[in-house]
C-alpha positions as CSV (number, residue, x, y, z in Angstrom):
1,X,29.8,-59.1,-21.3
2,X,26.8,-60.1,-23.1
3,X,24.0,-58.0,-24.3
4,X,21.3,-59.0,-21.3
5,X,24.3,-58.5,-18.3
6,X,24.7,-55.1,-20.3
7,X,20.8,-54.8,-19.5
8,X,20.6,-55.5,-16.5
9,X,23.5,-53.4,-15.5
10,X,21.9,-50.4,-17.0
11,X,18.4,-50.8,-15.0
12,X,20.2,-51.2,-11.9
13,X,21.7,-48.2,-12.4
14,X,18.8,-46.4,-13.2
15,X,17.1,-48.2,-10.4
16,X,19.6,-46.5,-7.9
17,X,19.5,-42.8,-9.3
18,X,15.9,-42.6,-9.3
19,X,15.9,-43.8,-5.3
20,X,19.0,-41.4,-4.8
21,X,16.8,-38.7,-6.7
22,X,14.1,-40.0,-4.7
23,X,15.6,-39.7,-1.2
24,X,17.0,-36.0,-2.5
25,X,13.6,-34.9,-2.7
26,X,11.9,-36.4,0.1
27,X,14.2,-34.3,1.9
28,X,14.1,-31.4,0.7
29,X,10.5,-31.3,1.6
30,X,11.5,-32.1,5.0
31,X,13.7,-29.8,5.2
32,X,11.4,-27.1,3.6
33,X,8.6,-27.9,6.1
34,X,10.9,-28.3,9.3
35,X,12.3,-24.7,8.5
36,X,9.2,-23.1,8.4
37,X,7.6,-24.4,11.1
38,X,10.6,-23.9,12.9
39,X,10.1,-20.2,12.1
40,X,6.6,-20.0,13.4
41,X,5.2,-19.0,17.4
42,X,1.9,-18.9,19.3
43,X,0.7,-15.5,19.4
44,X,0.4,-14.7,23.6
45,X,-2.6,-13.0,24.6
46,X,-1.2,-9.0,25.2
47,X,-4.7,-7.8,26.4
48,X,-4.4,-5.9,29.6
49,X,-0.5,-6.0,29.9
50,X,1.1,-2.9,30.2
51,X,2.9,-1.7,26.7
52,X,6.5,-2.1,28.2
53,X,5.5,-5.9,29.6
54,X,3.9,-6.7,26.3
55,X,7.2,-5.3,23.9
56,X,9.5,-7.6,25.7
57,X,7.3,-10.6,25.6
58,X,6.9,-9.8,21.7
59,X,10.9,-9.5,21.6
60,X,11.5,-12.4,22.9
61,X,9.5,-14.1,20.3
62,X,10.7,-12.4,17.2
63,X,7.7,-10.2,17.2
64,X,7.1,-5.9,16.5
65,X,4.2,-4.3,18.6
66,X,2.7,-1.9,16.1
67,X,0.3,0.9,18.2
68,X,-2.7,1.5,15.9
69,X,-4.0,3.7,18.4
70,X,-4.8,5.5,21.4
71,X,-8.4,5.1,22.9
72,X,-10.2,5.7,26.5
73,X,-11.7,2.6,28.0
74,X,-12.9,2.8,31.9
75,X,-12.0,-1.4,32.1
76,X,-7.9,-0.5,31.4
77,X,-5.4,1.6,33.0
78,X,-3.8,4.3,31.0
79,X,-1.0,2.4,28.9
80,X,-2.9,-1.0,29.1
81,X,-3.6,-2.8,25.7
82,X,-7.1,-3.2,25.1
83,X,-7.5,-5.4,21.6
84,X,-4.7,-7.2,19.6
85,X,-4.1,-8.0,16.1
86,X,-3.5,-11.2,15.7
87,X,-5.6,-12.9,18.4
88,X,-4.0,-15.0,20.7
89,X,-3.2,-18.5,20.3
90,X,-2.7,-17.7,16.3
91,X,0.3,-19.1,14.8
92,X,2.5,-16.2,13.7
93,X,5.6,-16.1,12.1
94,X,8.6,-14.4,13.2
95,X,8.9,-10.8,12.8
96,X,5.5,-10.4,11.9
97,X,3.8,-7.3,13.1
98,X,1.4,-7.2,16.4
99,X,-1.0,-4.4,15.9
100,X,-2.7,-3.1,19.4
101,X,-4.9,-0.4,20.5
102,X,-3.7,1.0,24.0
103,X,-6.1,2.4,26.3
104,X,-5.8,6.2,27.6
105,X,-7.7,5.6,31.0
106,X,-10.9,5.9,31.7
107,X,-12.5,9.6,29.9
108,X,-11.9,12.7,31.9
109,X,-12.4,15.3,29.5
110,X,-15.4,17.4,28.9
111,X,-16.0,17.8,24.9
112,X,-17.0,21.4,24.1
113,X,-19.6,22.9,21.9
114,X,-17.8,24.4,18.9
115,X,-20.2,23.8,16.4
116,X,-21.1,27.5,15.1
117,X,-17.6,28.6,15.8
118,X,-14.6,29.5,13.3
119,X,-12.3,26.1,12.8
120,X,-9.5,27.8,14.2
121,X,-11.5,28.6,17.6
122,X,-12.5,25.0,17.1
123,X,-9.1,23.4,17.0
124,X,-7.8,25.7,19.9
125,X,-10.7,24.9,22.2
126,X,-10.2,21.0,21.4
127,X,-6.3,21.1,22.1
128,X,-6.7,23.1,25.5
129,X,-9.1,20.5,26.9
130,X,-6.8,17.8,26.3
131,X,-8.2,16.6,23.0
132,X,-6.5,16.2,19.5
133,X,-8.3,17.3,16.3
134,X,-9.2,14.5,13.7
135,X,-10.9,14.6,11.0
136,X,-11.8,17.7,9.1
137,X,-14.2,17.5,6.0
138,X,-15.7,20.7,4.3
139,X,-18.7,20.8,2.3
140,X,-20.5,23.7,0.6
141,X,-23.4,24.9,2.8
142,X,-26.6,26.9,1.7
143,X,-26.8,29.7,4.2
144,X,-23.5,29.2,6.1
145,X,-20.6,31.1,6.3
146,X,-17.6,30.1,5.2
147,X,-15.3,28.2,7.7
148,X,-17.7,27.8,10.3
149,X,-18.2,24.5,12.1
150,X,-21.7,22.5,11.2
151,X,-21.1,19.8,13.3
152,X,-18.7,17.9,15.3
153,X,-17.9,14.1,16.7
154,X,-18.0,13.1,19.4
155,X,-20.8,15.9,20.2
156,X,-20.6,18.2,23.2
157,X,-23.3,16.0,25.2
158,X,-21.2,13.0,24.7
159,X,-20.5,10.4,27.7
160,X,-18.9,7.8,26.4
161,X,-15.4,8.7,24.8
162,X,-13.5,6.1,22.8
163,X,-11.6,8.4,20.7
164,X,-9.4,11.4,22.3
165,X,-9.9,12.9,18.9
166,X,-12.4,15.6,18.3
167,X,-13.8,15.5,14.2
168,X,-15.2,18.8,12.5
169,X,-17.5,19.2,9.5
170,X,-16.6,23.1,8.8
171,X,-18.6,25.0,5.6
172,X,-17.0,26.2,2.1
173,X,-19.7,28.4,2.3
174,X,-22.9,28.6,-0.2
175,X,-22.0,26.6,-3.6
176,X,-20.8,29.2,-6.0
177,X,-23.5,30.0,-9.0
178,X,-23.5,26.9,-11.4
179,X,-23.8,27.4,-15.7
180,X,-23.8,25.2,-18.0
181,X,-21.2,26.1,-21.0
182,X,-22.0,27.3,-24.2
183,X,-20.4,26.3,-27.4
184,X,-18.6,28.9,-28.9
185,X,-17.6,27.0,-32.0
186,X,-17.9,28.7,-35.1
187,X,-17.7,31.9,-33.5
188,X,-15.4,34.8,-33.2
189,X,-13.0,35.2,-30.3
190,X,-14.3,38.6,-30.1
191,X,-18.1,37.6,-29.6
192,X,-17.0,34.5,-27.0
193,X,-15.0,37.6,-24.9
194,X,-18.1,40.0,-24.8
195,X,-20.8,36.8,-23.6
196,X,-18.3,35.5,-20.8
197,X,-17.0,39.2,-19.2
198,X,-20.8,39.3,-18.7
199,X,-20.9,36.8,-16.6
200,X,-17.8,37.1,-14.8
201,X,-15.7,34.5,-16.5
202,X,-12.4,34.5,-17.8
203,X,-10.6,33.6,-20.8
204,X,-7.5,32.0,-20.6
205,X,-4.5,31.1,-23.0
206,X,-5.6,31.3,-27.1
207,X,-3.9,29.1,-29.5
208,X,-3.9,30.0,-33.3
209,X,-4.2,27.3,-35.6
210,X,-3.6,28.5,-39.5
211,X,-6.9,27.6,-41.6
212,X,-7.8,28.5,-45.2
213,X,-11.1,30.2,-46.1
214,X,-12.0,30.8,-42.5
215,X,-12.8,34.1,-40.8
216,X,-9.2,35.0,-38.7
217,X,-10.3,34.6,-35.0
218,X,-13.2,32.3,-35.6
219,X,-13.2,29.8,-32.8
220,X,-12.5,26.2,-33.5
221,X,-12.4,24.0,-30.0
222,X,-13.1,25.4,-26.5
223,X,-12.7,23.9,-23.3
224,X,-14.4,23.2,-21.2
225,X,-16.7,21.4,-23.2
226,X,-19.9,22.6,-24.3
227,X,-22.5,21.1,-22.3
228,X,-20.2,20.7,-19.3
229,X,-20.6,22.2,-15.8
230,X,-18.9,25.9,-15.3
231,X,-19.0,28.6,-12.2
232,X,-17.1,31.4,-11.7
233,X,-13.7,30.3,-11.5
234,X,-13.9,28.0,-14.6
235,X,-11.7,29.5,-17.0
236,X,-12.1,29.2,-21.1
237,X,-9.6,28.2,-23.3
238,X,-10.0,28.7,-27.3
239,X,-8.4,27.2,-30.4
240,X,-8.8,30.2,-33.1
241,X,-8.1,30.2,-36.4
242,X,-4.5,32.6,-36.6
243,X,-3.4,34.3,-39.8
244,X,-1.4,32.3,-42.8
245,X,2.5,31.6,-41.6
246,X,3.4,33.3,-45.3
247,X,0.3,35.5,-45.4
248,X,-0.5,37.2,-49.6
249,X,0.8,41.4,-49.3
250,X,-2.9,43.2,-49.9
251,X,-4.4,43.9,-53.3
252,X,-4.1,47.4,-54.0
253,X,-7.7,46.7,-56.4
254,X,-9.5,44.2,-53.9
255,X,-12.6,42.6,-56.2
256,X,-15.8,42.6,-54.3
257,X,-15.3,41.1,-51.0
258,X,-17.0,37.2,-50.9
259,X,-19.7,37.1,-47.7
260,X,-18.5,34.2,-45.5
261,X,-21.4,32.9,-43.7
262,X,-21.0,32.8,-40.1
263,X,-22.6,30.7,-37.3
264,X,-25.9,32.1,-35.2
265,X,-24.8,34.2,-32.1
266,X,-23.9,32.0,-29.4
267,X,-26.2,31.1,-26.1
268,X,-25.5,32.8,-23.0
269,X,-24.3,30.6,-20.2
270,X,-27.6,29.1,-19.0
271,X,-28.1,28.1,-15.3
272,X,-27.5,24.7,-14.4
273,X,-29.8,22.3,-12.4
274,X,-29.3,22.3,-9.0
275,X,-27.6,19.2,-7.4
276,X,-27.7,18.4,-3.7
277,X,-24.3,18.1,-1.7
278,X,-23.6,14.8,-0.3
């Protein structure tokens, strides 16, 4: 065979495998496409069918109805869905989730006053008219009693319910007394102890650290920080300088003692600028 036959026979061949690779491809792509469209429905409209209709019309089409909530609406019967998720005529694919709101009826509850009650009051009064308790968010409040409701949604003069769940906003009570700290750095544990047990604040663990030519029990880091917002509850933790691990026995003829100077006194705790409560 000469060389150009051997040619020839060579591109022919490669010829063929790149069509064969080709076709391969092609359909694969196919196939690819097919399949997934194949695994793909119309979402039905679900909107006013009943919840037990609706779950075997989403069965039979591979789909999970997913109740995002319970809500009164005069235009649906009780166990009627009232919105879906996706909307219909949306192509879904199989097992995808449906989310719908049902409806409760139309409203037939009165909401009751419990704003200036207790939360527990509150929460019994909403569960024995029929109601479920939803949200509850506390806030400090100036001139307010801990635990007692400020307001409420819906509000007792409410007509149009959507939600069978009544929210509170219930009081911590007045902000507790705001400083801001001190820095006790530089100063003895001792001095630190006498400021804040004026003030009603506590001091918490105390960790020595060994230093040379420092006072024993002169503070080295606090927290919190100096500068930082404290109230009654905050509690101070101090880095002090401990004793030597292998400390020198005493000098039975001590020369004349050296004066160490020490920081100025520490500030007192000063008051810190009122901020509003959002």
């Amino acid at each position: 065979m000469s060389v150009g036959e051997r040619i020839l026979s060579l591109f022919r061949l490669f010829l063929l495998f790149t069509v064969l690779v080709a076709v391969a491809l092609i359909s694969a792509i196919t196939t690819i496409r097919l399949t997934i469209h194949g695994r793909q429905e119309t979402m039905p409209n679900l909107v006013g069918r009943p919840m037990d209709a609706a779950q075997r019309i989403a069965s039979g089409l591979g789909l999970e109805i997913k109740v995002e909530g319970r809500l009164f609406d005069a235009k649906y019967p009780p166990d009627q869905i009232v919105s879906q998720v996706p909307t219909p005529e949306t192509r879904v694919k199989v097992g995808q989730h449906v989310h719908v709101l049902v409806s409760l009826g139309p409203p037939k509850v009165k909401i009751p006053n419990v704003v200036g009650s207790s939360s527990r009051a509150a929460q019994i009064a909403a569960i024995q008219r029929g109601l479920t308790v939803g949200d509850i968010v506390e806030i400090h409040g100036p001139g307010t009693q801990a635990d007692q409701v400020l307001a409420q949604e819906p509000p007792a003069s409410a007509v149009e319910i959507h939600s069978p769940a009544l929210n509170l906003l219930v009081s911590l009570g007045a902000a507790p007394t705001a400083y801001e700290c001190p820095s006790f750095v530089g100063h003895t544990l001792g001095e630190a102890r006498s400021i804040l047990g004026e003030y009603g604040l506590k001091v918490g663990p105390v960790q020595p650290i060994p230093k040379q030519d420092i006072p024993v029990y002169t503070i080295l880091a606090q927290s919190p920080a100096p500068g930082s917002r404290i109230d009654a509850d905050t509690v101070f933790v101090f880095q002090v300088v401990g004793p030597p691990p292998n400390p020198n026995p005493p000098n039975p003829n001590p020369a004349a003692p050296q004066t160490i100077p020490t920081a100025p006194p520490p500030t007192p705790p000063a008051p810190a600028t009122p901020q509003s409560n959002h």
